[in-house]
Chimera marker file (.cmm) of the C-alpha trace (Angstrom):
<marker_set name="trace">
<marker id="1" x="-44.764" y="-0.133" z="-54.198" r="1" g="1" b="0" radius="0.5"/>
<marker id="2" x="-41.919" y="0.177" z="-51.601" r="1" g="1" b="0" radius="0.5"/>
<marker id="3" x="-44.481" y="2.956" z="-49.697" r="1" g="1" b="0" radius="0.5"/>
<marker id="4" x="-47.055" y="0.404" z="-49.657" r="1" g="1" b="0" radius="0.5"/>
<marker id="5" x="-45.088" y="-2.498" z="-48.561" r="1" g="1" b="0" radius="0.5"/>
<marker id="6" x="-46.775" y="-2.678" z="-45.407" r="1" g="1" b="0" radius="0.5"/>
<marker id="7" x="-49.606" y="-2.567" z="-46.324" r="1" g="1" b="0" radius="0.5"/>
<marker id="8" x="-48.781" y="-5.203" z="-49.100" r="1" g="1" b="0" radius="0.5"/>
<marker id="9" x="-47.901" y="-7.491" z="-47.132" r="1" g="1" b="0" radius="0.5"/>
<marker id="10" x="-50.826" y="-7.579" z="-44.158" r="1" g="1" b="0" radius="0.5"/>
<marker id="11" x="-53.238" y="-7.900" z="-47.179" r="1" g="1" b="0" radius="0.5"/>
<marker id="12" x="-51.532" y="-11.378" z="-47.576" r="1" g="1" b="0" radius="0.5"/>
<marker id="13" x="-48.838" y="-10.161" z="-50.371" r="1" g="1" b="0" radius="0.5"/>
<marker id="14" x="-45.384" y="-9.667" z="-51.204" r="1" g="1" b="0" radius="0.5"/>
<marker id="15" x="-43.630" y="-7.676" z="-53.810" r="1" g="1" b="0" radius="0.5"/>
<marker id="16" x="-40.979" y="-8.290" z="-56.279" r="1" g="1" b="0" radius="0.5"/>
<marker id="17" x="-39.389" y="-6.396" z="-58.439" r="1" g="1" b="0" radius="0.5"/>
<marker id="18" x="-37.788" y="-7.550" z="-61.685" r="1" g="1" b="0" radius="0.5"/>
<marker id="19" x="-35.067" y="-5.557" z="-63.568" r="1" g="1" b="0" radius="0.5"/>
<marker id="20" x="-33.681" y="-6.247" z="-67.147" r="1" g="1" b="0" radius="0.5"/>
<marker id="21" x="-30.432" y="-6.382" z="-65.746" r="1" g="1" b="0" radius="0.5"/>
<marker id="22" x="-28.105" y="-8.918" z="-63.984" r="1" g="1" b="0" radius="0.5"/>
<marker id="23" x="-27.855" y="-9.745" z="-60.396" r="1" g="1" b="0" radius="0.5"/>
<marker id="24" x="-25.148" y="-7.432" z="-59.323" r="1" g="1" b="0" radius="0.5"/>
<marker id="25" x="-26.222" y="-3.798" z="-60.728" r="1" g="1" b="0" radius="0.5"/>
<marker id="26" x="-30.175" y="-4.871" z="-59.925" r="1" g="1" b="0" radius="0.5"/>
<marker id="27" x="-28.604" y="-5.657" z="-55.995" r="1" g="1" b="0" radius="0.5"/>
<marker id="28" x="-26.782" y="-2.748" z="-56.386" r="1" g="1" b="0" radius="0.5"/>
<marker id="29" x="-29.612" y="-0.204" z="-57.775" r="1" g="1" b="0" radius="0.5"/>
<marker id="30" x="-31.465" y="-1.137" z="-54.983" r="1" g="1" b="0" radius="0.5"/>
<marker id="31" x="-29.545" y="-1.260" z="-52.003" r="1" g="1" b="0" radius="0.5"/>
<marker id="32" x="-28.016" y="2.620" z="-53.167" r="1" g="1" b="0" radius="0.5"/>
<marker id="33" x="-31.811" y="3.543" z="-53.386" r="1" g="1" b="0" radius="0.5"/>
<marker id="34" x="-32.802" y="1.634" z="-49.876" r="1" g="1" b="0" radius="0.5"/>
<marker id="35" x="-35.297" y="-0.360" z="-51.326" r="1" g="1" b="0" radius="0.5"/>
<marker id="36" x="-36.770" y="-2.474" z="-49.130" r="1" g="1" b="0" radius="0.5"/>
<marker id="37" x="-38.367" y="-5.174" z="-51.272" r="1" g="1" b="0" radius="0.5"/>
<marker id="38" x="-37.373" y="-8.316" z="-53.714" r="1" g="1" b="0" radius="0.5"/>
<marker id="39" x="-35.423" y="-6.892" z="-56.310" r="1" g="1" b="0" radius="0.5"/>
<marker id="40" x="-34.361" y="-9.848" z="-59.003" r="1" g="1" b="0" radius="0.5"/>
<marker id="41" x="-32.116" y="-9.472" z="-62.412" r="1" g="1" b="0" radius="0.5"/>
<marker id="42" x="-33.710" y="-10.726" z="-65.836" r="1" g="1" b="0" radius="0.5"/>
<marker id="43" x="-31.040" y="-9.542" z="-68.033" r="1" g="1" b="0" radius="0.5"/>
<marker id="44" x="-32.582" y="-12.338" z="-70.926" r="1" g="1" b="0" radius="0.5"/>
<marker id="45" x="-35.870" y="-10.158" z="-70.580" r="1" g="1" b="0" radius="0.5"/>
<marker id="46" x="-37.595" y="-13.803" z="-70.275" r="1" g="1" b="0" radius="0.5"/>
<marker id="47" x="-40.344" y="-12.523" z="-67.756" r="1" g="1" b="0" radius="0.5"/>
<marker id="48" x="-41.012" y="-9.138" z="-69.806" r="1" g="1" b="0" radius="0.5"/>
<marker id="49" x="-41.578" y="-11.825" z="-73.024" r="1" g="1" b="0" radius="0.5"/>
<marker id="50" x="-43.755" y="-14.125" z="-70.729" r="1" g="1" b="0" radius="0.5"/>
<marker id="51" x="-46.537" y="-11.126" z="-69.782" r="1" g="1" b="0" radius="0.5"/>
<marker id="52" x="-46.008" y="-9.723" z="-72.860" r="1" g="1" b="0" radius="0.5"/>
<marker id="53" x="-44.216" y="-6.687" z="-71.699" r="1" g="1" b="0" radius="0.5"/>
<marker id="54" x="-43.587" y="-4.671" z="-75.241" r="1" g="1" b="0" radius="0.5"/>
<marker id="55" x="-40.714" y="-1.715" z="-76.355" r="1" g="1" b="0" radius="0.5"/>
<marker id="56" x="-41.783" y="1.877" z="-76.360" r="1" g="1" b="0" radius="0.5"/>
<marker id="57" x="-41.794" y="4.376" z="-78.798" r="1" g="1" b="0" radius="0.5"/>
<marker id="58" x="-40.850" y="8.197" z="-78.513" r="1" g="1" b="0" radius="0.5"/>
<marker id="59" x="-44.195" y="8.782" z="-77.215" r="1" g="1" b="0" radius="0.5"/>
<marker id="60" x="-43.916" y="6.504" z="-74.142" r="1" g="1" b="0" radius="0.5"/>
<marker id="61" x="-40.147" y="7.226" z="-73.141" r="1" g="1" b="0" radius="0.5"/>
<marker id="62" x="-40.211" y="10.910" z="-73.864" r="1" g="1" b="0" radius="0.5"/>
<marker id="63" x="-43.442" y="12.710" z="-73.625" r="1" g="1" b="0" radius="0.5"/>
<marker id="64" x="-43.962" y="15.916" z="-71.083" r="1" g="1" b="0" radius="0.5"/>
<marker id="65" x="-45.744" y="13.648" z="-69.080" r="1" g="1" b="0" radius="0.5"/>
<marker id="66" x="-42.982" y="11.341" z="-68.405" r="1" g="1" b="0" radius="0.5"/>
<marker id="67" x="-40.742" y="14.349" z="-68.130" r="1" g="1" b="0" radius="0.5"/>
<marker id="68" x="-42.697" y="15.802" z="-65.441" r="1" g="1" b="0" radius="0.5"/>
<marker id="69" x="-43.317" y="12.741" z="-63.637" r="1" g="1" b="0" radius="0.5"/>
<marker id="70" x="-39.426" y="12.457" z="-63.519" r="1" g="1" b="0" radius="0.5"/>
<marker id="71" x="-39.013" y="16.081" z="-62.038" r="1" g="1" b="0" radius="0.5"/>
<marker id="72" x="-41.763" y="15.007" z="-59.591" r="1" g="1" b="0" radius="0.5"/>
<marker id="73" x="-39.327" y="11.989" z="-58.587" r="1" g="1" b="0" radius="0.5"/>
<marker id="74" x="-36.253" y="13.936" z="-58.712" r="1" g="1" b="0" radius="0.5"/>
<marker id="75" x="-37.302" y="16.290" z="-55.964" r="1" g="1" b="0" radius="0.5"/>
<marker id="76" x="-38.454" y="13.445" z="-53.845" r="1" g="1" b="0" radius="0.5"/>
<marker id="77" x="-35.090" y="12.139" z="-54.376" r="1" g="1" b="0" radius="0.5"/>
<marker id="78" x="-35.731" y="9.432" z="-56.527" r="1" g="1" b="0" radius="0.5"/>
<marker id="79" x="-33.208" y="9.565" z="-58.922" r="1" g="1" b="0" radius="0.5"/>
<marker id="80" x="-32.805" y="7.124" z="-62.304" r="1" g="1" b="0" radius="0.5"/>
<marker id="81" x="-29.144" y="5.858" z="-62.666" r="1" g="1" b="0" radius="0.5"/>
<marker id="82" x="-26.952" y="5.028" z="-65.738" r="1" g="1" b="0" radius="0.5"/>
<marker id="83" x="-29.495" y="3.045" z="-68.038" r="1" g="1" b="0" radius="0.5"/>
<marker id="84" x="-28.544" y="-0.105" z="-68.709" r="1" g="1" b="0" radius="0.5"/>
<marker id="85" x="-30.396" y="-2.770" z="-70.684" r="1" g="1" b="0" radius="0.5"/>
<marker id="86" x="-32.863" y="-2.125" z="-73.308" r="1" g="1" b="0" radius="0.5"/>
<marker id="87" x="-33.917" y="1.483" z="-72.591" r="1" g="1" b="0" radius="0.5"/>
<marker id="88" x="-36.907" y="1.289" z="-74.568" r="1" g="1" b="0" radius="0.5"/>
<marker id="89" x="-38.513" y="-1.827" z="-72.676" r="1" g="1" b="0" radius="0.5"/>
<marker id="90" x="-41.866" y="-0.613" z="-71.014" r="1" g="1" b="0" radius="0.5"/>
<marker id="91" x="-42.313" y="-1.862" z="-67.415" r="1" g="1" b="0" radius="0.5"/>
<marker id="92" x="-45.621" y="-3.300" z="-65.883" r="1" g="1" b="0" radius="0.5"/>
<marker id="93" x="-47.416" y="-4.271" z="-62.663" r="1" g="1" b="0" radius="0.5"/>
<marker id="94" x="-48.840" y="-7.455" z="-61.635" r="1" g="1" b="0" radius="0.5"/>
<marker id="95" x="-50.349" y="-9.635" z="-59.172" r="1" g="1" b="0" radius="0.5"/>
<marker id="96" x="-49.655" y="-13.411" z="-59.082" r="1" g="1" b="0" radius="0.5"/>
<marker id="97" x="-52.421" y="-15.279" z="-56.580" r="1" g="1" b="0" radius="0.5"/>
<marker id="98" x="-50.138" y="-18.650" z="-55.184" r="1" g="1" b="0" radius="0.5"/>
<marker id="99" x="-51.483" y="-20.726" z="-57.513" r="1" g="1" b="0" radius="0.5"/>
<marker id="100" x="-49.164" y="-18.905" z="-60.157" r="1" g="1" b="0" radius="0.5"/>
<marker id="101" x="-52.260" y="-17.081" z="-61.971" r="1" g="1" b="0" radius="0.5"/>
<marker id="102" x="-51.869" y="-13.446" z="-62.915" r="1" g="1" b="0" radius="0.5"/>
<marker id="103" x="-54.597" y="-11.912" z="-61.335" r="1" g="1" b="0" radius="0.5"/>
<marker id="104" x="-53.973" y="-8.262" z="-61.971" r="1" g="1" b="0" radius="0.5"/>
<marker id="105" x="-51.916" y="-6.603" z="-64.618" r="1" g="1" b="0" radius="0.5"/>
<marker id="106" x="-51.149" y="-2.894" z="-65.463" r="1" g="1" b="0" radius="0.5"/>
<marker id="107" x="-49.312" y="-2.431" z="-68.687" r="1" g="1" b="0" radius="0.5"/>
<marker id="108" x="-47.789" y="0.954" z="-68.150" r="1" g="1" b="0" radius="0.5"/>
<marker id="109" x="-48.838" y="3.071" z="-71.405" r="1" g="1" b="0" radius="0.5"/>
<marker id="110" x="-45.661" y="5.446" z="-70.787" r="1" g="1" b="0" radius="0.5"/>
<marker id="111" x="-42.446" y="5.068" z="-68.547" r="1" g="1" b="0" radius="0.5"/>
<marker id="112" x="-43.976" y="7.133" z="-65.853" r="1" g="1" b="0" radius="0.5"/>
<marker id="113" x="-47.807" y="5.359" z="-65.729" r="1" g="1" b="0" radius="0.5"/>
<marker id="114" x="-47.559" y="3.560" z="-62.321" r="1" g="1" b="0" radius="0.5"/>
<marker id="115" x="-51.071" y="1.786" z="-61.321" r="1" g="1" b="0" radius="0.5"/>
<marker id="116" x="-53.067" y="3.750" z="-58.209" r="1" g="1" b="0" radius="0.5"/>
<marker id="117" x="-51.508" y="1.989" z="-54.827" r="1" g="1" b="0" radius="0.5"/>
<marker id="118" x="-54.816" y="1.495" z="-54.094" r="1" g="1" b="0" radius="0.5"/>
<marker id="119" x="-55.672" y="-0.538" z="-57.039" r="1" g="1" b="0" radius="0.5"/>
<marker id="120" x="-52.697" y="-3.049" z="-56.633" r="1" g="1" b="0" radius="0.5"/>
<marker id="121" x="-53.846" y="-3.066" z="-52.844" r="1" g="1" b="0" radius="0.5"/>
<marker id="122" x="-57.219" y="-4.278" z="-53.580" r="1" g="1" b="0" radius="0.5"/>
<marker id="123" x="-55.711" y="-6.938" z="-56.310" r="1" g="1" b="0" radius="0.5"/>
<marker id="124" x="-53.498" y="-8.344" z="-53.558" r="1" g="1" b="0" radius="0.5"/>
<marker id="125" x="-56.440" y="-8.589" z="-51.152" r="1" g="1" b="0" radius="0.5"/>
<marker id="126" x="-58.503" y="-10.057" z="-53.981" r="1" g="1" b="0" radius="0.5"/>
<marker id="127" x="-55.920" y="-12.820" z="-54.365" r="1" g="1" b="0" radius="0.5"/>
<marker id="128" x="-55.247" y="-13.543" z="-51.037" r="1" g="1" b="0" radius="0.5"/>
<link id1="1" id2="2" r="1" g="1" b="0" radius="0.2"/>
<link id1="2" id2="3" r="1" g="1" b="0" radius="0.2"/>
<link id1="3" id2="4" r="1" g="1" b="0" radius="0.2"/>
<link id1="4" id2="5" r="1" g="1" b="0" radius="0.2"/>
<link id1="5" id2="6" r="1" g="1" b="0" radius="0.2"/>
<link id1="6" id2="7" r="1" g="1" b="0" radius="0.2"/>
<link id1="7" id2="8" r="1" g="1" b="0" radius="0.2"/>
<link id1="8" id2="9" r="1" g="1" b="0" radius="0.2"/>
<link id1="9" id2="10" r="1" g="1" b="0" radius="0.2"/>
<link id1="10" id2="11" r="1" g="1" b="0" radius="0.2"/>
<link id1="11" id2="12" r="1" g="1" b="0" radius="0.2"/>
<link id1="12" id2="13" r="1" g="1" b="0" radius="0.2"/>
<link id1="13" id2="14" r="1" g="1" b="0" radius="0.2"/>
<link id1="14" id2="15" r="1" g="1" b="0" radius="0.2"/>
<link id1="15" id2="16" r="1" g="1" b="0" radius="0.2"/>
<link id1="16" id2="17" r="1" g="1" b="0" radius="0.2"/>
<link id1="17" id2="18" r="1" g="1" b="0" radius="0.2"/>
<link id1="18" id2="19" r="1" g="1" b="0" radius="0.2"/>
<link id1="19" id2="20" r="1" g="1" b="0" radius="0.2"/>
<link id1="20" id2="21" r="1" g="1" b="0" radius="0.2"/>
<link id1="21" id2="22" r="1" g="1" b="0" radius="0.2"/>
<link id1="22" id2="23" r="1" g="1" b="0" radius="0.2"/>
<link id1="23" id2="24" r="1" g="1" b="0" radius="0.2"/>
<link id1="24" id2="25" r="1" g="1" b="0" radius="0.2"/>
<link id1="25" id2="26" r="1" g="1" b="0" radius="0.2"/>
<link id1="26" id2="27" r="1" g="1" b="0" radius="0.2"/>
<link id1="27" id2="28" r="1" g="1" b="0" radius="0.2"/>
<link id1="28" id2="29" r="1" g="1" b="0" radius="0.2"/>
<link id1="29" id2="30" r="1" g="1" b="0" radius="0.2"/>
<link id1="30" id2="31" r="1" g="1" b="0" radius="0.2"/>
<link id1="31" id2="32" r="1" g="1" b="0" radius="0.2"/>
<link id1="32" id2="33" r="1" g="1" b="0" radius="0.2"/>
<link id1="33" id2="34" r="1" g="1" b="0" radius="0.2"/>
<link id1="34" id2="35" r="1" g="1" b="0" radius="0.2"/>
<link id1="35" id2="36" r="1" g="1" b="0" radius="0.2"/>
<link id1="36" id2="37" r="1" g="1" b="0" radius="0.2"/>
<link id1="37" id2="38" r="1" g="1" b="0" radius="0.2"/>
<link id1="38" id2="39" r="1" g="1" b="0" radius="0.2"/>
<link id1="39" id2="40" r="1" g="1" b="0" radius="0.2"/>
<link id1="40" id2="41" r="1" g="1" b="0" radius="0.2"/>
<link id1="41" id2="42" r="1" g="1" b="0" radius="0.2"/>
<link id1="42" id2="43" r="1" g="1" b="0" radius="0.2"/>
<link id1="43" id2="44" r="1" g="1" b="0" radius="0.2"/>
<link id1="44" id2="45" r="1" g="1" b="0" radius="0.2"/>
<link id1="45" id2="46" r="1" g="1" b="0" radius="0.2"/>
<link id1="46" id2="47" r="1" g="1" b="0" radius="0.2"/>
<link id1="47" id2="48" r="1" g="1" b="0" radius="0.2"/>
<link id1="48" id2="49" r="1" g="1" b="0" radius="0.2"/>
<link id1="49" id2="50" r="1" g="1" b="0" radius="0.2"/>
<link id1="50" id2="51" r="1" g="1" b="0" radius="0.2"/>
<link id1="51" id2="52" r="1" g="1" b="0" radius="0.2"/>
<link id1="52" id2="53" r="1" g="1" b="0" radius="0.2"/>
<link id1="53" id2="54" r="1" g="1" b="0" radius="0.2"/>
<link id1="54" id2="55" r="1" g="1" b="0" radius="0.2"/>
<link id1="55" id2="56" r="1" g="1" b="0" radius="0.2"/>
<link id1="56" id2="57" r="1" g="1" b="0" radius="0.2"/>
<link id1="57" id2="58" r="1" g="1" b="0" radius="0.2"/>
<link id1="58" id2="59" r="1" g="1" b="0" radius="0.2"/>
<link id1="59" id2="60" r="1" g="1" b="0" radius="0.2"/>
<link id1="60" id2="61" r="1" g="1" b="0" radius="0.2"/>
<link id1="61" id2="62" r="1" g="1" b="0" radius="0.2"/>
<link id1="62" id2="63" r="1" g="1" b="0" radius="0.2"/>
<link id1="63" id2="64" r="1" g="1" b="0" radius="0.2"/>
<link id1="64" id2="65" r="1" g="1" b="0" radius="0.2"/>
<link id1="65" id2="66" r="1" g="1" b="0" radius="0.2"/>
<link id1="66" id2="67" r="1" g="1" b="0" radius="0.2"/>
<link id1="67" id2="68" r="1" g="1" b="0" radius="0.2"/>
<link id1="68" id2="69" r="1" g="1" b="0" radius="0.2"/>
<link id1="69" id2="70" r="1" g="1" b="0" radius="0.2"/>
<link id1="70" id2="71" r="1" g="1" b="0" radius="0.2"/>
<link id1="71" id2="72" r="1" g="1" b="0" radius="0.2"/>
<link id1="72" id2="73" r="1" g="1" b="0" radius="0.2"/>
<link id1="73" id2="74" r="1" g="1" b="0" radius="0.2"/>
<link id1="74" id2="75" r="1" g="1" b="0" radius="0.2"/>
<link id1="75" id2="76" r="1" g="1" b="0" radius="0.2"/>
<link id1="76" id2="77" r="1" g="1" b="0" radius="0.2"/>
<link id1="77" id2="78" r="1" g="1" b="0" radius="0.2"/>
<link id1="78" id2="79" r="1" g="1" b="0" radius="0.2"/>
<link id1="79" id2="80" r="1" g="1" b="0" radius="0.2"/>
<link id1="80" id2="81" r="1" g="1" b="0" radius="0.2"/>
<link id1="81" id2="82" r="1" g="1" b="0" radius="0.2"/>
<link id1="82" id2="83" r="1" g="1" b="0" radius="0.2"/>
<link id1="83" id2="84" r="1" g="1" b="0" radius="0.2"/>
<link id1="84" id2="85" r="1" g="1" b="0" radius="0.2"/>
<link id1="85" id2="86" r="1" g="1" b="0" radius="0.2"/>
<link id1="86" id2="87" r="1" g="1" b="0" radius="0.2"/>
<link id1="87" id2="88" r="1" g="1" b="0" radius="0.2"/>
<link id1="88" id2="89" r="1" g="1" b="0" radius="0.2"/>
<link id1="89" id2="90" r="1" g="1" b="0" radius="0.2"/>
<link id1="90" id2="91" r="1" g="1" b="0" radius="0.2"/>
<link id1="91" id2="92" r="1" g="1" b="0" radius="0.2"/>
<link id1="92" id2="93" r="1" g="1" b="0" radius="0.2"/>
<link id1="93" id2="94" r="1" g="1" b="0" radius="0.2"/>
<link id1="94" id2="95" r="1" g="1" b="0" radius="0.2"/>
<link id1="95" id2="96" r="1" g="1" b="0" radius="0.2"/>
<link id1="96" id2="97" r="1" g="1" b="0" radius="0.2"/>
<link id1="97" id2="98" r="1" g="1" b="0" radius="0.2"/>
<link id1="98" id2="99" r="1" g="1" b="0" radius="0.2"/>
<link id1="99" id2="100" r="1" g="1" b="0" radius="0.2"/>
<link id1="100" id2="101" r="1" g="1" b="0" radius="0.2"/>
<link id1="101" id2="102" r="1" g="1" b="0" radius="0.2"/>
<link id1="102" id2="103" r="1" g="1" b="0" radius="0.2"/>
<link id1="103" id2="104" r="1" g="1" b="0" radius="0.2"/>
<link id1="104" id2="105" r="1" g="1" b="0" radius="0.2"/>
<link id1="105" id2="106" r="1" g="1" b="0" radius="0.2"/>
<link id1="106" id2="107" r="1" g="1" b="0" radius="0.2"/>
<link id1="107" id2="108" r="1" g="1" b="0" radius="0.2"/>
<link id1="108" id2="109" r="1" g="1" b="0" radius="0.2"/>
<link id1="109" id2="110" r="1" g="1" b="0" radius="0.2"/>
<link id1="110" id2="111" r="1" g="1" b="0" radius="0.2"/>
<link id1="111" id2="112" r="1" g="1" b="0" radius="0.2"/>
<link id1="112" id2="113" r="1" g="1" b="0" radius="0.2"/>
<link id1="113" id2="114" r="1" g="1" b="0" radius="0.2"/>
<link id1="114" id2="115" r="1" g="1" b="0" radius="0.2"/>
<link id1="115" id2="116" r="1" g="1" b="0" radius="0.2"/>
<link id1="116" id2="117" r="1" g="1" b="0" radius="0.2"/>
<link id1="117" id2="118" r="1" g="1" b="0" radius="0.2"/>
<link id1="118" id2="119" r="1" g="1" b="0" radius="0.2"/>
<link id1="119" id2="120" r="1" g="1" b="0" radius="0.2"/>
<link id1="120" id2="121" r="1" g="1" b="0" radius="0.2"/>
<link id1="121" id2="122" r="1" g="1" b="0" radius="0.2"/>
<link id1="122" id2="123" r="1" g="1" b="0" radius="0.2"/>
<link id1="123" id2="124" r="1" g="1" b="0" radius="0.2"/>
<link id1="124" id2="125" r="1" g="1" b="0" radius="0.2"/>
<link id1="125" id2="126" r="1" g="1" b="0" radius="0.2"/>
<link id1="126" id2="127" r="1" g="1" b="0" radius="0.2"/>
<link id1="127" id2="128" r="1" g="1" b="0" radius="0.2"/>
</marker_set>
């Protein structure tokens, strides 16, 4: 989402991103990588429990997809840190219209199943 941010934000959105961890490593993860958006700590999980955000198994932390999805990052430069946390707790997408109502959500089905750009794009424009 931080290539899209621009776009993102002259459909009439933001972006946050929530981490399982606490305020200092999340700040920390971030600023190392340059990201340029909202990055907040949830080291209680509480928003992951509120959307319903589940553990994965073997299958969605260590498949060849997810392997090669990581080798794609790694050569872009994207590279993972230490884990901290729980490891196993699958990430998602969403988009909140500003009325507080989750209006699009993307439950990754592995660690590496990001939602099209495209598709978030249109949800934000939707909302807005």
């Amino acid at each position: 989402m931080d290539e899209a941010l621009e776009e993102i934000r002259e459909a009439g959105g933001d972006v946050v991103c929530v981490f399982q961890y606490r305020a200092e490593p999340t700040r920390n993860f971030c600023r190392q990588r340059e990201v340029e958006l909202e990055c907040l700590g949830d080291p209680e999980r509480a928003g992951y429990h509120a959307v319903g955000l589940e553990r994965g198994g073997l299958k969605e932390l260590y498949s060849p997809r997810v392997g090669l999805r990581a080798l794609g990052a790694a050569r872009k430069g994207a590279m993972g840190g230490k884990p901290e946390g729980d490891t196993r707790q699958m990430p998602g997408t969403f988009v909140v219209d500003r009325g507080g109502r989750v209006v699009y959500a993307h439950y990754n089905s592995d660690q590496s199943d990001n939602p099209p750009t495209e598709e978030v794009l249109e949800a934000v424009r939707s909302a807005a």
